[in-house]
N, C-alpha and C positions, 0 to 999 in steps of 0.2 A: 360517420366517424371519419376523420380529414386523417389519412396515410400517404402509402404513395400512389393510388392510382388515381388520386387527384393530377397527380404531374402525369400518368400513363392513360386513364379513362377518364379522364373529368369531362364537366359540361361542355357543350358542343358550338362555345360562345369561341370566338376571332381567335381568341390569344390561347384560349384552353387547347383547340384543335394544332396550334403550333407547337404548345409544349406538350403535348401530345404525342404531335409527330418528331419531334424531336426527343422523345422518349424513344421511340419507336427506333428512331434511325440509331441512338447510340445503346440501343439495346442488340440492333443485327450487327449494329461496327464492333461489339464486345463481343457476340457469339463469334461472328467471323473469325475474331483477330484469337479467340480460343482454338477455334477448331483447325487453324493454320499448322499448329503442333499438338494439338489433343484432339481424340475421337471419342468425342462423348454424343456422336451420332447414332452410337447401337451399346448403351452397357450392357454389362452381362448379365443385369439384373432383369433383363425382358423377358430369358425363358422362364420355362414353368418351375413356382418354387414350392417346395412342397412343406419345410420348415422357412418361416419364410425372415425368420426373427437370425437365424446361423446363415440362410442366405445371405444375406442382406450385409454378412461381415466382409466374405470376400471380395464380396463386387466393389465395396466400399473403398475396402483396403485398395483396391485395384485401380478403381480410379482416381485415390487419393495419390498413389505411386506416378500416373499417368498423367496426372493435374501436375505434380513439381516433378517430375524424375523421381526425384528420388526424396521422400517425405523432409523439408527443415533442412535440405542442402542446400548450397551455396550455389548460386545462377551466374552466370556472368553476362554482364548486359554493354552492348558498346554501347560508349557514349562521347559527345566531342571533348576536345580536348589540345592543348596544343603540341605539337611536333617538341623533341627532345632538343637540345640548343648542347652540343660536345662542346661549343666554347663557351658558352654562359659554368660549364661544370670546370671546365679547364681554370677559365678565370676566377671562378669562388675558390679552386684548390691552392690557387698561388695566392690571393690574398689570406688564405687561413693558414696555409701551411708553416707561417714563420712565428706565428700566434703559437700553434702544437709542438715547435720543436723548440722553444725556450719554455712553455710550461708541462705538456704533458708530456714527451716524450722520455723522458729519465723513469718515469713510471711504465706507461703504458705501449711499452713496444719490447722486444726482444724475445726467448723463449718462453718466460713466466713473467707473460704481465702481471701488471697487478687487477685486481680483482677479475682475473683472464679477461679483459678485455683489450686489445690490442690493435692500436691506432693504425700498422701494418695493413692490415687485414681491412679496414676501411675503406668499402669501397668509393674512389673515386666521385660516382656520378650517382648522387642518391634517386635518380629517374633511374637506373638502373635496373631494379624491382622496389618489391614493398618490404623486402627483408632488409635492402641497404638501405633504403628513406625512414625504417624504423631506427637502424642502427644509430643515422643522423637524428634524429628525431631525440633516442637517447643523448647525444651529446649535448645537443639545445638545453634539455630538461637539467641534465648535472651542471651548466655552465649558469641559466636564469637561478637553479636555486644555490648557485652558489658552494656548491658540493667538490665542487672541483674551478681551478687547483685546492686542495683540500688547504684546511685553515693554517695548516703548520707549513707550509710550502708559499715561498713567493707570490705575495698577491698582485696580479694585473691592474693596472688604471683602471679605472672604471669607463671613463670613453673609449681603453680600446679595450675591453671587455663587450663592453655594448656593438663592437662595430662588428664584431666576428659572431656575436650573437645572431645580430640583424643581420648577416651574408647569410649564415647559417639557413636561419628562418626562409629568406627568400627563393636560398634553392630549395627548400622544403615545398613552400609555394608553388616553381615547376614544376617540381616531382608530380606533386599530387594532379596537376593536369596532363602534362605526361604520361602517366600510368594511366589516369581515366580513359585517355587517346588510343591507350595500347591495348586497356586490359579492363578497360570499364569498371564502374561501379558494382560489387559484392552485395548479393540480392539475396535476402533471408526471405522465406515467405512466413509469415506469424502466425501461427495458430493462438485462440483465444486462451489464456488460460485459466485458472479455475475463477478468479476473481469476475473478470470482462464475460466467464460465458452465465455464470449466477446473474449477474446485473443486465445482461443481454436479456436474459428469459423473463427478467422481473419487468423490465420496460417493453419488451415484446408484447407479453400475452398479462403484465400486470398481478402476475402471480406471485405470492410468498413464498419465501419458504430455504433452505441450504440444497440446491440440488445437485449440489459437487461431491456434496462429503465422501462417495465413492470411489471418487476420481484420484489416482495416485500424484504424489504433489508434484509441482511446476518446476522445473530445473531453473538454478539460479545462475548467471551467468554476467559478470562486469555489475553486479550490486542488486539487479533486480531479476523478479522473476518473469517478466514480461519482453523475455529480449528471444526473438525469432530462432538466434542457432541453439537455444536450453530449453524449446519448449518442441521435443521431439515427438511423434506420433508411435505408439506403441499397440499392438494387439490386445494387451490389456485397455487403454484406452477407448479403443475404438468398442470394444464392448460393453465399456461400460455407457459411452455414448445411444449407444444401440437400445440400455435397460434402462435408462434416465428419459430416455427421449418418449418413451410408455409411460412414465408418469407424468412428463410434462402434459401429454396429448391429454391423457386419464384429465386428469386436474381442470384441463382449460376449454373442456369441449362438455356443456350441459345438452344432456337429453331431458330430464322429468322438470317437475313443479319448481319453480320457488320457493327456497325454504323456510320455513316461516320463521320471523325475530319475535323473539319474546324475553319476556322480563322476570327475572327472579331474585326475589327480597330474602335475605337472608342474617339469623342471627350465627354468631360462631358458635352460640351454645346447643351441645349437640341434644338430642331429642334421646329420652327415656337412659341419661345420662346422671349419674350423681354427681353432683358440685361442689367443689371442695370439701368433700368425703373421700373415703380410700376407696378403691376401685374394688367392686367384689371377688374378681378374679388375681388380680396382681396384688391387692394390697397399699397399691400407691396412691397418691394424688395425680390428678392428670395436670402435668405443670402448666398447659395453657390455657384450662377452667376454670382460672379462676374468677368468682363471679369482682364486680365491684357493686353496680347498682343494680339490682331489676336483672336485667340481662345482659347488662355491659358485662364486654370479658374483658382481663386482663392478659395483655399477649408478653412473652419475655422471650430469650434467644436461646433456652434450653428446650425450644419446643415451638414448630412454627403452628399455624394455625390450620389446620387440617381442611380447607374450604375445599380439595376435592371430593369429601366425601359426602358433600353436598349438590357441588357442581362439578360436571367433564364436560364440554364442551362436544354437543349432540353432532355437528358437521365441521368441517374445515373452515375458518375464516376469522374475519377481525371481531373480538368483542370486547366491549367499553365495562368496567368496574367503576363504581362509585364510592368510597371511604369511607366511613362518618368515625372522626376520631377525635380524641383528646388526649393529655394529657396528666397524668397526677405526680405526689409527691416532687414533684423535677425541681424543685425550689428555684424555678425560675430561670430554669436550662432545657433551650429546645432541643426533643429529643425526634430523631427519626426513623422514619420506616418506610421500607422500599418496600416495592410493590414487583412479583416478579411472576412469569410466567414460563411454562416450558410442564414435564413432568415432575409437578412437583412433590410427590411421593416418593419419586427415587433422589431428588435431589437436583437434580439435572435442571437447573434455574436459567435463563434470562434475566441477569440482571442487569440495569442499564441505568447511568446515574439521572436521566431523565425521569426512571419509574422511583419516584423519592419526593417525600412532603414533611413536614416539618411541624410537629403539633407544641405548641408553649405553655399550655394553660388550662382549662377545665372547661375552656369553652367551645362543644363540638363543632368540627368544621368538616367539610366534604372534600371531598378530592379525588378528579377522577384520571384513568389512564387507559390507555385502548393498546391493547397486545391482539398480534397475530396468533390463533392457536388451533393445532392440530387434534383432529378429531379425539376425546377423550380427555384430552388436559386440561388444566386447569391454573388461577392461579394462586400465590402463595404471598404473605406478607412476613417480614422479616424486621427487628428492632435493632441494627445491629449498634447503637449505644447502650443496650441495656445488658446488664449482667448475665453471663453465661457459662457460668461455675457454681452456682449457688443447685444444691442435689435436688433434683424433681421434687421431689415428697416433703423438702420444703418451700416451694414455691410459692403454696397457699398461705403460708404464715411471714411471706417477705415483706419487710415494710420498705426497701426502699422504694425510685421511680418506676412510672411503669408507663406503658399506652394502653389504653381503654378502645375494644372496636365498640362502637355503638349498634353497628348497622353494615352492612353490604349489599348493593348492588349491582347485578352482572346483565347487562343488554346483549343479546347476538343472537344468528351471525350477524353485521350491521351491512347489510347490503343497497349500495346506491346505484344500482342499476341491474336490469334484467333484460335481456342473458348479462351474463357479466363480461369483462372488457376482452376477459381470453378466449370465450367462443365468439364475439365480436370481429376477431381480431382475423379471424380464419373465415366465418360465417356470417359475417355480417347480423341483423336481426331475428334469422329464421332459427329457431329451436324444433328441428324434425329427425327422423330419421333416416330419411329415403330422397337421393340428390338427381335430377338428370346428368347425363351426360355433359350437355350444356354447362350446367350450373358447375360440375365439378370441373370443368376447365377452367371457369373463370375464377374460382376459388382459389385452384394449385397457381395460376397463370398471378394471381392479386398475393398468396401467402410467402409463394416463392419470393417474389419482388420484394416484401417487406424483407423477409428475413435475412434474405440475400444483399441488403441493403443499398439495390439499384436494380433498373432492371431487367428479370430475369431471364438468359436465356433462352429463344424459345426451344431449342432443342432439349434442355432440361425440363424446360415444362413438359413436352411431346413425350421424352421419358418416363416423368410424373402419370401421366397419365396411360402410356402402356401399361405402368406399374398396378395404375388404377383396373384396368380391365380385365387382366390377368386375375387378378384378385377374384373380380367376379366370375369370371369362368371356374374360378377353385371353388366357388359358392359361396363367400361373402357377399352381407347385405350392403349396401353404397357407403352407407355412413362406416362400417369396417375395412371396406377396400379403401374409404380416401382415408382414414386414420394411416396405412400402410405408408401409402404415397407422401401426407404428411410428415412422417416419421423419416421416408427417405431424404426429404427435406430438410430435418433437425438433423439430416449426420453428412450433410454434404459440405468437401472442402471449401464450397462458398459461401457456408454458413459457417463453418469452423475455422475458417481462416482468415484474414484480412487478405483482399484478392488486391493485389499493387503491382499492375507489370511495369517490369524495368524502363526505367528512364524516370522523367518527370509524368506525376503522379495524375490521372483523372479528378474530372472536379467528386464523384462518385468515391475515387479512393479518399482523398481528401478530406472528404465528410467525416467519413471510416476515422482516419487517423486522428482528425482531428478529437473526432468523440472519443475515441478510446485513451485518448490522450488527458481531458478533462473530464469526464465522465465514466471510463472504464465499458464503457458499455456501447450501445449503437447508438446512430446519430439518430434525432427525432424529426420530426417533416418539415420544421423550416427550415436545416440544414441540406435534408432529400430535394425540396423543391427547387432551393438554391445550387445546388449539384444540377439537377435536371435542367434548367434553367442557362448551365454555365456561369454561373455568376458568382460561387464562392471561391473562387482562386484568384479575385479581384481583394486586394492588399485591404481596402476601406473596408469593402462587405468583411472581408475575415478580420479585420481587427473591431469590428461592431459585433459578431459572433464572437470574438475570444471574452471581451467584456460582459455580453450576455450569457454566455456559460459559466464567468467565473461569477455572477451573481445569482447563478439557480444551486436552489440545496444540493443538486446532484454534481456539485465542486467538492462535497466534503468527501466523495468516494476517491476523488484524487488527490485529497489531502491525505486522509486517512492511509491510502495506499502508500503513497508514494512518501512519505515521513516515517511511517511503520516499517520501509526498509530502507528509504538512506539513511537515517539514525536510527536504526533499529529499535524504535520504539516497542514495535508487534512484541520483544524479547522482555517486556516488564515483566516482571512477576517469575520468571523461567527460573530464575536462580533466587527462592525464598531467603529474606533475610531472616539470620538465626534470630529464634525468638528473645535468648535468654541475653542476646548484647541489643538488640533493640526491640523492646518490646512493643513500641510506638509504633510500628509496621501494621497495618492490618489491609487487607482486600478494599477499603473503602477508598485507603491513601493511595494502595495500588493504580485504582481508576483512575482516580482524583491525578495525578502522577503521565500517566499517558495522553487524557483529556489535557493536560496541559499543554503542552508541547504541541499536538493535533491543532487547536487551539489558536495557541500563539502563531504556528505558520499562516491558519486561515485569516488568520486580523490583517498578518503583512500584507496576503496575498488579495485580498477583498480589497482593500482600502490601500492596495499600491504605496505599501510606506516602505522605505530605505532597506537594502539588502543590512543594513549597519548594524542596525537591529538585529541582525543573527548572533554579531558580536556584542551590541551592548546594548540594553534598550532600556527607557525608564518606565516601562511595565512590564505585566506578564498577565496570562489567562489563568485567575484562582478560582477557588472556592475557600469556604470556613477551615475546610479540612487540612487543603495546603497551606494554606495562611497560616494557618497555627504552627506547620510544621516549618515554614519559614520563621517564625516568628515575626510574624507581619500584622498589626493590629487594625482594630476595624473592619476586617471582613466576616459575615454574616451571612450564613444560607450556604444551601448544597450546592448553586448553580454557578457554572465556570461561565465567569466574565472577567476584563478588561479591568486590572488594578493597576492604578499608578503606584511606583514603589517609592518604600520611603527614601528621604536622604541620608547614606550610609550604611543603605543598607548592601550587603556582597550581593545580591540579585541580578538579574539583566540580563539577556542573552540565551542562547543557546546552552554555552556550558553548564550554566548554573542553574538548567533542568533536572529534577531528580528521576525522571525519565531516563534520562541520558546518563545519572551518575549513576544509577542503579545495572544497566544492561552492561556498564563498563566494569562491574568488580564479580564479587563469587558470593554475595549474600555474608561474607564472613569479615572480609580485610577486601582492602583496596588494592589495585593493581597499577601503579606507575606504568609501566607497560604496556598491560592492554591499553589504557585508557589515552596513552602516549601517541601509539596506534592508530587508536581512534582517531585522535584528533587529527593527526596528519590525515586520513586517507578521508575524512567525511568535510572537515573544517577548511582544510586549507589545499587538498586535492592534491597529496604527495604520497604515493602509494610506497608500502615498505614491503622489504622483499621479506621470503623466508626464512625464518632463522636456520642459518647452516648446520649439517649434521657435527655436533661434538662431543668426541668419546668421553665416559664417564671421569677418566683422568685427568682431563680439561673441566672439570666444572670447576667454577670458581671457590672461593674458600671467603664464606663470608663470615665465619665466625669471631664473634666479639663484637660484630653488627648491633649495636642498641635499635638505631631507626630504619626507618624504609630508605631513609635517603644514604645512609653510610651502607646498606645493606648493595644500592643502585652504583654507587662509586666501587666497590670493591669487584662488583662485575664486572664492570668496565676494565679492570683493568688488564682482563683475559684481550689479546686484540683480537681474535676473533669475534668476540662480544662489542667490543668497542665499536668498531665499524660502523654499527650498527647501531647503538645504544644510545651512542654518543646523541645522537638526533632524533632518539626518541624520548629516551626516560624524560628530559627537561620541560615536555609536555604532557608528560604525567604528572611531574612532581607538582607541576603549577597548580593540578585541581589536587591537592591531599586534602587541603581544609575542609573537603566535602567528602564523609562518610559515605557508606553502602547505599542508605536510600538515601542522598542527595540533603542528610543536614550538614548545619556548620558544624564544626569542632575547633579547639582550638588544641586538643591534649584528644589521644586515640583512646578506646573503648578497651578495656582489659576485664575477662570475666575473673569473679569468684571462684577461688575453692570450691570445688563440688557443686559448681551450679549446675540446673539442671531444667532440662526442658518444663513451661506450665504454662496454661494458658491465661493466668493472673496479669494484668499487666501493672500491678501497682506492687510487684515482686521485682525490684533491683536485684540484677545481679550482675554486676558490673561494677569495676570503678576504673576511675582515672589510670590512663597509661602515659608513656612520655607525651611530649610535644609532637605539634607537627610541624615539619621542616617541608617548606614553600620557596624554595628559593632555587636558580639553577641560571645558566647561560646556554640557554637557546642555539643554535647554529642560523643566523641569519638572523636573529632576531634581539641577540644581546642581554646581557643579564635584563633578572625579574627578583622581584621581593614581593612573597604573596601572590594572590589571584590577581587583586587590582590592577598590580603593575605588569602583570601578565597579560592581563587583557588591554592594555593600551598597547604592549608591543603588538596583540592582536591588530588593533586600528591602524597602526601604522601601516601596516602589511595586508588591510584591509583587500587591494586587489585580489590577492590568492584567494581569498573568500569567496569575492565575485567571482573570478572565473571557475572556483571549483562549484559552488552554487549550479554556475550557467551548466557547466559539463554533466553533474548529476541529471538538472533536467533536461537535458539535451537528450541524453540517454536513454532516459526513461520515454522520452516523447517518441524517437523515432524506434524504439525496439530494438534497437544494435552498438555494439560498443563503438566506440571513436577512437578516430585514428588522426595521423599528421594530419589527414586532410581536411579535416576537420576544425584543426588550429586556427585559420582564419579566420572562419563562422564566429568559433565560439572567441577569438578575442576581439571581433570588432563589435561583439555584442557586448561582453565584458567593459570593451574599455567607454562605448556608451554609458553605461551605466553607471560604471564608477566616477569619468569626467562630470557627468551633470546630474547626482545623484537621484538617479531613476529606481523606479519601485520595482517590485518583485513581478508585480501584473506586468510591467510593461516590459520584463526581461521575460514573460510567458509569451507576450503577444512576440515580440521580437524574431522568438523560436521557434513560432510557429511562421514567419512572414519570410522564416531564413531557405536559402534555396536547399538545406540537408532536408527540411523540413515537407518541401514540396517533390523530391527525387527519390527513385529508390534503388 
């Protein structure tokens, strides 16, 4: 199997023996340059342990303390930069100063500025620190978006608007090397969090399975959860680490036989069972017996189909089902049935819109799906088009549609290879139990390196294996003293951490970042070889890797990730819409609803089409399901693909996701506000502040408010509220025409008299409410009428998309929020983009080619 001791032991041919020894040498240059400020020459874990599982915590803790300082704190790294310029700050002060005292200074100067900020107070020379080049940094931001002079006050030319802007910016510009000169670049060290260390173990040792679910959640911090100062180290953590890290070993280390695959042919009809007869015991009809032909059952969604009490899956692994189904009565409407797995006795399903087929007719057909499943489970099928309110006990006598199982077949475990890839991974071919001394060097010496993902230390190895020895002196057999040693391995800062010392980054770190970046998880061996090699920090080789990554399936882990928290998609479904004002809501639409969106990012991102597309596009990724609920015709089938939209239709874009319209309301009414919100901080990268504290005598008086939108104007008119308001509600009002879960309306949803919860969906209860009011003036953007013309003032203003787009993944890719100095990166990447409209890939490749990308 090709790892990395190809790059460290491989064949003993010219070139192997160089990268070899160039393994070698930047393995003692990494111990060395460790052990320069860490003594990991003697842990504490060498004496005798006599629990060795509660050992094992504080030595950990110990050296994870020793490894940073101080666990997820801040490093300070010098780095070049250039010398402070007192006249380059002298002279930006006299060119701005006569710009501030004819517009801002009536506001913001004297004892009570206004909104306490106070041009006074200003420091001069924003190299000063990073408190004053923030300060700066704020006045840039209020002056590009146009916030100030605020709109009711004397507006500026626009060239000298621009020209104080651009002074602005460029002492921004020194600052930031200035400060770098003085005070170096701010070094988070990253621990993996729950996502990157799941996906690590799964491509490691090839193993299934959630082995986080223990793990207390990931601090969030600048929009995601993967940013180095939120993802702190905790004594809960590390214990848990400690009891995860026993199952992983458990899991991925075979001792005995092969287990044998075998094949089980199954009807659903149960054995010395009556059939559509009343049950002896209860009296009822068993709603999911009932016969059609022979042995054909009819399955319906008052009652799934009991297949574990035929089959539990005898060991842990992947097994293959096979369907034979049809359809009846459906008069010609395909009806379907998902296929799920997990325990499904309690409920507790897997369900995933890939496990789903689609039966039309009478004519049986097969259909198979392969789930991972843990020891005893099993799986379950489910009809959810069919009726699920009609009483068990009439089941048997229901004439409408139904699905008929024919047959089921279940193959497992399906094993393609022995040992399998996670005793491989450690062990190479041998399945025994008793290792030399020898052998278990080279093992810890080849496991480390992988996991470690460079290679490893030899003083951690020499550790590793005092570890190992110890063991046996306490009288452990070999193969339990290296399980130990391994274990110490799954809980060390070099495995849990992303190791990036300050400055510009190793070709080794680089792998690192780059994989956790696009894959969430470790890099794989052509990225190690190329690291070992030196050769992936070369601009060509990393943009033929950014391309080759964003074409492997393991792109959609950083879709999925990274879309699920900058538009909060992950939040579908968290706030239920009420049943009795949409009843059209179900769990199918929900998927259907977040697969989109997932989706749509991956088409841009694959096939590098226009950032434009966020704002307007003429497709979108459907299925039948959301089709319908767009009312979009011609789509057919469960599977999300690639619809061109029609002409006239509101579709397009980002906004007009129900994904996204859904996480922005309360399941009840819409929210102008939140949704207002939204749009600024996720679309167009203008973050809004907190709403100020206001005693209850201050709240506004909206009463005699008919709509949402006289409701948003009488608010306003508190100035407190105003401030504030003014710039956001008008990008809420823009989306009203789209409901809770993302339909059109043209008139809002008002329920009945005494309606009342039911699970009927052919039970209205609702009718027509007023209109909706879509109209508003924008603050930089200009009056709108409707969505459409909202969304062209979008186009116009299209930069702020790009560069808030860029700064999202900017963020996510290096782990740490951005700052001024950062502004240059990301607008010469930005205005790239948007001058020669460049695609989404090649604004990843960019960020990954940019020097934030490569420094740490």
């Amino acid at each position: 199997m090709t790892n990395l001791t190809v790059c460290v032991t491989g064949d003993e041919s010219a070139p192997a023996r160089k990268e070899r020894g160039a393994a070698r040498k930047e393995r003692d240059r990494w111990s060395n340059a460790r052990h320069s400020h860490v003594n990991l020459s003697k842990p504490s874990w060498r004496g005798r342990i006599f629990d060795r599982t509660h050992a094992l915590l504080p030595a950990i803790a110990g050296f994870v303390i020793s490894f940073f300082v101080v666990p997820c704190s801040a490093v300070r790294a010098l780095a070049d930069g250039a010398s402070a310029s007192q006249g380059s700050a002298n002279a930006a002060h006299q060119e701005i100063t006569p710009f501030f005292k004819q517009h801002c200074h009536d506001c913001h100067r004297g004892d009570e500025p206004e909104g306490g900020f106070s041009l006074e107070e200003l420091g001069r020379d924003p190299s000063a620190s990073r408190d004053t080049a923030g300060q700066w940094q704020k006045v840039s931001e209020l002056l590009i978006l146009g916030e100030m002079p605020p709109p009711e006050a004397t507006r500026p030319k626009q060239d000298e608007l621009d020209a104080v802007i651009e002074r602005i910016n460029s002492e921004l510009q020194r600052a930031a090397k200035v400060l770098r000169s003085k005070e170096g670049n701010e070094v988070i060290f990253r621990r993996l969090n729950k996502t990157q260390f799941n996906a690590t173990i799964h491509d490691l040792f090839g193993l299934e399975g959630d082995f986080v679910a223990s793990f207390p959640n990931d601090g969030v911090e600048h929009g995601f959860n993967n940013i180095g100062s939120g993802l702190l180290l905790s004594a809960s953590q590390l214990e848990a680490y400690l009891e995860i890290a026993d199952v992983i070993l458990d899991k991925a280390i075979v001792t005995g036989e092969r287990p044998k695959t075998e094949k089980l042919s199954l009807k659903l009809v149960e054995p010395d069972s009556p059939r559509g007869e009343p049950d002896p015991k209860s009296g009822r009809v068993r709603p999911y017996l009932t016969d059609y032909q022979g042995d054909d059952v009819i399955i319906s969604r008052s009652g799934i189909p009991p297949i574990y009490r035929r089959f539990r899956a005898p060991v842990e692994g992947q097994y293959r089902i096979r369907i034979t189904a049809y359809a009846i009565r459906n008069q010609g409407e395909r009806l379907r049935l998902e296929v799920h797995h997990g325990n499904t006795w309690t409920r507790t399903l897997v369900p995933t819109l890939d496990g789903q087929v689609e039966v039309a007719d009478e004519t049986p057909r097969s259909f198979e799906f392969t789930g991972f499943l843990k020891k005893s489970q099993s799986f379950g099928l489910s009809p959810p088009d069919l009726s699920n309110w009609v009483k068990p006990e009439l089941i048997a006598a229901y004439g409408g549609p139904g699905i008929v199982i024919k047959d089921i077949e279940i193959v497992g475990p399906l094993i393609d290879q022995w040992p399998p890839r996670s005793h491989q991974v450690i062990f190479g071919d041998a399945v025994k139990e008793s290792y030399s001394d020898l052998e278990v060097e080279e093992i810890l010496d080849r496991f480390a390196s992988r996991a470690f993902r460079r290679p490893a230390p030899q003083s951690e190895v020499d550790a590793y294996f005092d570890l190992y020895q110890q063991a046996r002196l306490d009288g452990d057999n070999s193969l339990a003293a290296l399980k130990h040693s391994l274990k110490a391995v799954l809980c060390s800062p070099y495995f849990l951490y992303l190791y990036e010392e300050p400055g510009k980054l190793d070709d080794f770190a680089l792998a690192s970042r780059l994989s956790y970046f696009l894959w969430c998880s470790m890099p794989d061996d052509q990225l190690l070889r190329l690291a070992a090699r030196n050769q992936l920090s070369q601009p060509e080789v990393l943009q033929q890797q950014v391309a080759r990554m964003i074409a492997d399936p393991r792109i959609g882990r950083f879709v999925n990730d990274f879309v699920g928290q900058w538009l909060s998609v992950d939040l579908v479904g968290e706030m239920q819409a009420d049943s009795r004002l949409y009843p059209e809501y179900d769990e199918y639409l929900e998927r259907s609803m977040r697969a989109e969106t997932q989706q749509f990012f991956r088409e841009i991102l694959v096939n590098d089409l226009s950032i434009d597309n966020f704002i307007d596009s003429d497709f979108s990724m459907l299925n039948e399901r959301l089709a319908d609920h767009y009312r979009i015709p011609g789509v057919e089938g469960g599977q999300i693909r690639r619809v061109e939209l029609p002409v006239g239709s509101h579709r397009g874009g980002l906004l007009t996701h129900a994904s996204i319209l859904n996480v922005t309301s309360n399941g009840t009414t819409t929210s102008p506000v939140v949704r207002g919100v939204w749009v600024l901080e996720n679309i167009l990268g203008m973050p809004t502040l907190p709403p100020p504290p206001i005693s209850t005598d201050l709240e506004p008086d909206i009463r005699g408010a008919t709509t949402i939108k006289m409701q948003m104007e009488m608010h306003r008119q508190l100035s407190q509220c105003n401030v504030c308001h003014r710039k956001i509600d008008p990008y809420g009002l823009a989306l009203e025409n789209f409901d809770v879960i993302g339909g059109w309306r043209e008139r809002y949803r008002n329920l009945k008299p005494g309606a009342k919860p039911t699970a009927r969906k052919d039970v209205i209860q609702y009718v027509d409410g007023p209109p909706v009011e879509s109209f508003a003036d924008a603050p930089n953007f200009g009056q709108f009428v409707g969505f459409e013309s909202f969304r062209e003032r979008l186009m116009e203003n299209k930069h702020r998309v790009v560069r808030c787009v860029a700064e999202k993944i900017m963020t996510y890719a290096i782990g740490r929020g951005l700052d001024f100095a950062d502004d240059e990166a990301i607008d010469s990447i930005a205005d790239a983009l948007e001058q020669h409209d460049l695609g989404l890939q090649t604004l990843v490749e960019q960020i990954v080619l940019s020097d934030a990308f490569h420094t740490n």
